[in-house]
C-alpha positions in Angstrom: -86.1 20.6 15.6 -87.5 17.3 15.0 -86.2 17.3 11.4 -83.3 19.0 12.2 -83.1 16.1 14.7 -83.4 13.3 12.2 -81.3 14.7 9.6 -78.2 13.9 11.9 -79.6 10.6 13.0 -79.4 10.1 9.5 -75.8 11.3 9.2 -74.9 9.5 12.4 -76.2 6.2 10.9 -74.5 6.6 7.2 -71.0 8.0 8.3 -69.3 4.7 8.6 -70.5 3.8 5.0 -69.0 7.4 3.8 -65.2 6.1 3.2 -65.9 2.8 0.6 -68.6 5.8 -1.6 -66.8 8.7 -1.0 -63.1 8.0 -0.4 -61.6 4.4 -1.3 -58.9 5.5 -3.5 -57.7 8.3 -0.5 -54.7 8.1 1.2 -55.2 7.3 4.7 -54.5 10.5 6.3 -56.8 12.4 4.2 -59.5 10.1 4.5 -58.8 10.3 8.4 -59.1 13.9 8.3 -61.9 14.0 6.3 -63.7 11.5 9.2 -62.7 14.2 11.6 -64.2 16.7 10.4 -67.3 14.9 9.9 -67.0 13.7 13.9 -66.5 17.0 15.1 -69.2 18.7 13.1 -71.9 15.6 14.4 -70.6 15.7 17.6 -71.2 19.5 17.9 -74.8 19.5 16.5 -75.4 17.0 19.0 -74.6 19.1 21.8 -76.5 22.0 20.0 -79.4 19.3 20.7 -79.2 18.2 24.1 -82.2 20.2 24.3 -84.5 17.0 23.2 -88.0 16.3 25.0 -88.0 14.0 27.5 -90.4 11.3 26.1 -86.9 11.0 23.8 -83.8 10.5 25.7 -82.7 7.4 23.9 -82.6 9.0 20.8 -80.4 11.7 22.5 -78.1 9.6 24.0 -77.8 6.9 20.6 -76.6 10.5 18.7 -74.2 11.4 21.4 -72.5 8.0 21.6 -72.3 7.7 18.1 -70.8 11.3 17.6 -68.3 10.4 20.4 -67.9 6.8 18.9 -66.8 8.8 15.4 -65.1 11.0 16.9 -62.4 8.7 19.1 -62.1 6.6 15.9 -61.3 9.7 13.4 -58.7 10.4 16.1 -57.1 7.0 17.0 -57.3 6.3 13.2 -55.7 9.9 12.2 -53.5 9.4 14.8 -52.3 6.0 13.8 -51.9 7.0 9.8 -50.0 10.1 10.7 -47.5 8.1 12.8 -47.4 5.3 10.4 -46.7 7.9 7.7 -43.7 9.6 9.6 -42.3 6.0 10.2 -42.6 5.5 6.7 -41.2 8.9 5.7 -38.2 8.7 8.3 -37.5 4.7 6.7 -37.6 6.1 3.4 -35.3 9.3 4.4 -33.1 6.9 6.2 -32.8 4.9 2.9 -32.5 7.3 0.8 -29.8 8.8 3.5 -28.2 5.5 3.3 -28.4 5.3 -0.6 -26.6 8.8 -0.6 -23.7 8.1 1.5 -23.3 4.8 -0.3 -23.5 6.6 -3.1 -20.8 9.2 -1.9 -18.3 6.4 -0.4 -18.3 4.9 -4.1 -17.9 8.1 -5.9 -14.8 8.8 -3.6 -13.5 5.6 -3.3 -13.4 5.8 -7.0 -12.1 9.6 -7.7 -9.4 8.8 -5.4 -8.3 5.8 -7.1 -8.2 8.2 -10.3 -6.0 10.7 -8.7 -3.6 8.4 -7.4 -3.3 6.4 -10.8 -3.0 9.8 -12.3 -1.0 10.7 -9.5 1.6 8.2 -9.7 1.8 8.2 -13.5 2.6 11.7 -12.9 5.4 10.9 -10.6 6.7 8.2 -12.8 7.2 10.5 -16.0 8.7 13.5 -13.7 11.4 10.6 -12.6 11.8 10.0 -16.1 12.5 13.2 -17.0 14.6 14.3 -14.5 16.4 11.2 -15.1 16.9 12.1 -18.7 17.8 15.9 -17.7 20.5 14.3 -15.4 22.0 12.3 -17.4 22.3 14.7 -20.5 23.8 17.3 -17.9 26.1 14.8 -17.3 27.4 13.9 -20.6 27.3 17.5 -21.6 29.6 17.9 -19.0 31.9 14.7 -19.6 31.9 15.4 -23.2 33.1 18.9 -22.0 35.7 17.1 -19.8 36.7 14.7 -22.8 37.3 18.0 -25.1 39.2 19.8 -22.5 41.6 17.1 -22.2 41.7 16.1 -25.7 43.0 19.5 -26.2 45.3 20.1 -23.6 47.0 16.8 -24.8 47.3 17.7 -28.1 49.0 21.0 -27.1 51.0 19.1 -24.6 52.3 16.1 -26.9 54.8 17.7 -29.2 56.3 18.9 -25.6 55.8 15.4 -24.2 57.5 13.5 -27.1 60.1 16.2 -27.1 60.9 15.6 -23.6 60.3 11.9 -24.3 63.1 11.5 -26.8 65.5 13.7 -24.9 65.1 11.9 -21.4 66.0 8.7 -23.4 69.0 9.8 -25.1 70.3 11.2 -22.3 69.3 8.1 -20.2 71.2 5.9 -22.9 73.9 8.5 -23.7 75.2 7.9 -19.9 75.1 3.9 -20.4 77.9 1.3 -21.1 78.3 0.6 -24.4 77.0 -3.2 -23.9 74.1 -2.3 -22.2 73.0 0.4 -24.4 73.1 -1.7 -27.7 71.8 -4.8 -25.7 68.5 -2.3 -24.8 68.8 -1.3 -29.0 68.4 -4.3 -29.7 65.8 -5.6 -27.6 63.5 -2.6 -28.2 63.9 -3.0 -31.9 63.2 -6.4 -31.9 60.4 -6.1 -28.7 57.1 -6.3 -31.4 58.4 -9.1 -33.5 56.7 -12.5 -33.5 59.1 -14.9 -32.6 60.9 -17.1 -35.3 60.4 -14.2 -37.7 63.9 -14.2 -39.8 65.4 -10.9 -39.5 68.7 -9.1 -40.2 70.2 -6.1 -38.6 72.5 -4.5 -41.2 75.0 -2.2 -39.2 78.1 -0.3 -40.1 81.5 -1.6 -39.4 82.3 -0.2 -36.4 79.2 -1.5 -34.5 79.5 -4.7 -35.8 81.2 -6.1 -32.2 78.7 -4.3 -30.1 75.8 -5.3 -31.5 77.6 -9.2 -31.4 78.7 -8.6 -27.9 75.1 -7.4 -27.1 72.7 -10.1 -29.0 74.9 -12.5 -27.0 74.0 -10.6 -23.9 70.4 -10.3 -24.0 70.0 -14.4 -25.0 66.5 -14.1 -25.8 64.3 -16.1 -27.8 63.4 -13.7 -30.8 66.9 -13.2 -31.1 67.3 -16.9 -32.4 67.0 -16.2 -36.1 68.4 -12.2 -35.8 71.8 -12.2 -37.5 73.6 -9.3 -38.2 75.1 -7.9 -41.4 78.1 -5.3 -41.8 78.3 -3.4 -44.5 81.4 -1.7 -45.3 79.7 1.0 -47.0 77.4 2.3 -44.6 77.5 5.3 -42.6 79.8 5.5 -38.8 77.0 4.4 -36.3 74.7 3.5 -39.2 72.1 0.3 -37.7 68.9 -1.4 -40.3 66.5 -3.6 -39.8 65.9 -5.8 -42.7 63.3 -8.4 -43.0 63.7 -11.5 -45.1 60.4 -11.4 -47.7 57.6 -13.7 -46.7 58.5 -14.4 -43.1 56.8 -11.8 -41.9 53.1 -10.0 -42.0 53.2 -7.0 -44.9 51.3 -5.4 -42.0 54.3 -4.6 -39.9 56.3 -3.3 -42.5 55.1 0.4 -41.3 56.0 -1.1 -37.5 59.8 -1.5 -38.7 60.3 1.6 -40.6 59.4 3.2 -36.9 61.8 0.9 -35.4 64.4 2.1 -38.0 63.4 5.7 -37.4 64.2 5.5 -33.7 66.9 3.7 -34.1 68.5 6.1 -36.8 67.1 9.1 -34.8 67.5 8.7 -31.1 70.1 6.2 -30.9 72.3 5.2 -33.8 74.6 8.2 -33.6 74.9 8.4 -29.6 78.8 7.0 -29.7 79.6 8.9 -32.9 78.0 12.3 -31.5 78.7 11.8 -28.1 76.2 11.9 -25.0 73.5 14.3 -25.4 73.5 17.2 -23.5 
């Protein structure tokens, strides 16, 4: 007993020296719960000794104290590193919680920039190309428009001219003889610059008609017009003739029209009588 007895007074005395030999590199809850053990396991051979003679009661009482002494220390000290270690583990998951949603917000921030650059791009080119859909749509159509027309007017304008030339000879067939070579005149002479020297070669018995009618009309282009009767021409017959030089070559193909409708549509009204 004795030995047994001194073999924990020996243990009692060296246990604060055990953590700098045994344990100096240990974290601090291992190393607390490694002091625990060693508390509990004096503290209970202690009490397994309480039977000590009496002639030693100090020695009894300096192992109980220092059991309880380690014991209340490998507590308070395990106690205080496990609480400091869930503060430090609940500021390091806080962080890291921290870190994350940081982390997160960026990532989103940043995809959802993407997707509405990509979004709007998107947009933008489907404008275009509806834009581009419309519009050839529409030109198809207006082209289809033009065509239609196009022909309808050139099935319509032999009928138009037709009905043209017939409204006028009927128009002119029913006016006075001065106003109807008066508007011969001016239309033949309409699209000539002025001072251009022209003659109007007519047949005989035109010759006071046309007179009577350049006198009437009294306009400026008429100033160098002079009329020319020759004997030999046709009943009704009316020319244009233009004196060389005075005169574009250009509108040569302008007075042969003038002649045309002249010789056509109006320069045998009196001789054939009013058109029907």
């Amino acid at each position: 007993m004795d030995a047994d007895i001194a073999q924990q007074q020996s243990r009692a005395d060296s246990v604060a020296d055990t953590r700098p030999q045994t344990a100096a590199n240990w974290p601090d809850g291992l190393w607390c719960a490694r002091y625990f053990d060693d508390a509990v396991h004096l503290s209970r051979t202690c009490l397994r000794s309480l039977m000590i003679p009496a002639e030693q009661p100090q020695f009894s009482a300096k192992l109980l104290s220092a059991a309880e002494f380690d014991a209340y220390n490998a507590t308070r000290l395990g106690r205080a590193a496990a609480d400091e270690a869930r503060e430090e583990m609940l500021r390091e998951a806080k962080q890291e919680a921290r870190s994350i949603i940081d982390r997160a917000k960026d990532n989103a921030a940043e995809l959802l920039a993407r997707r509405t650059e990509a979004l709007d791009e998107d947009v933008s080119a489907w404008v275009e190309k509806q834009k581009s859909q419309r519009l050839g749509t529409e030109l198809a159509a207006l082209d289809k428009e033009i065509a239609a027309i196009g022909q309808t007017f050139e099935k319509a304008l032999p009928a138009i001219s037709d009905l043209i030339i017939q409204t006028t000879k009927k128009v002119i067939g029913a006016m006075p003889d001065a106003k109807k070579y008066r508007m011969i005149v001016q239309k033949a002479l309409d699209d000539l610059p002025t001072g251009c020297a022209v003659t109007l070669e007519v047949a005989p018995d035109r010759a006071g008609q046309i007179n009577d009618a350049i006198k009437a009309a009294k306009a400026e282009k008429f100033a160098n017009l002079s009329v020319n009767v020759n004997p030999n021409a046709d009943a009704g017959a009316m020319r244009l003739l233009v004196q060389e030089g005075s005169i574009d070559f250009g509108l040569a193909d302008q007075f042969s029209r003038i002649e045309a409708v002249l010789q056509e549509t109006l320069g045998r009204v009196d001789s054939e009588g009013s058109p029907e």
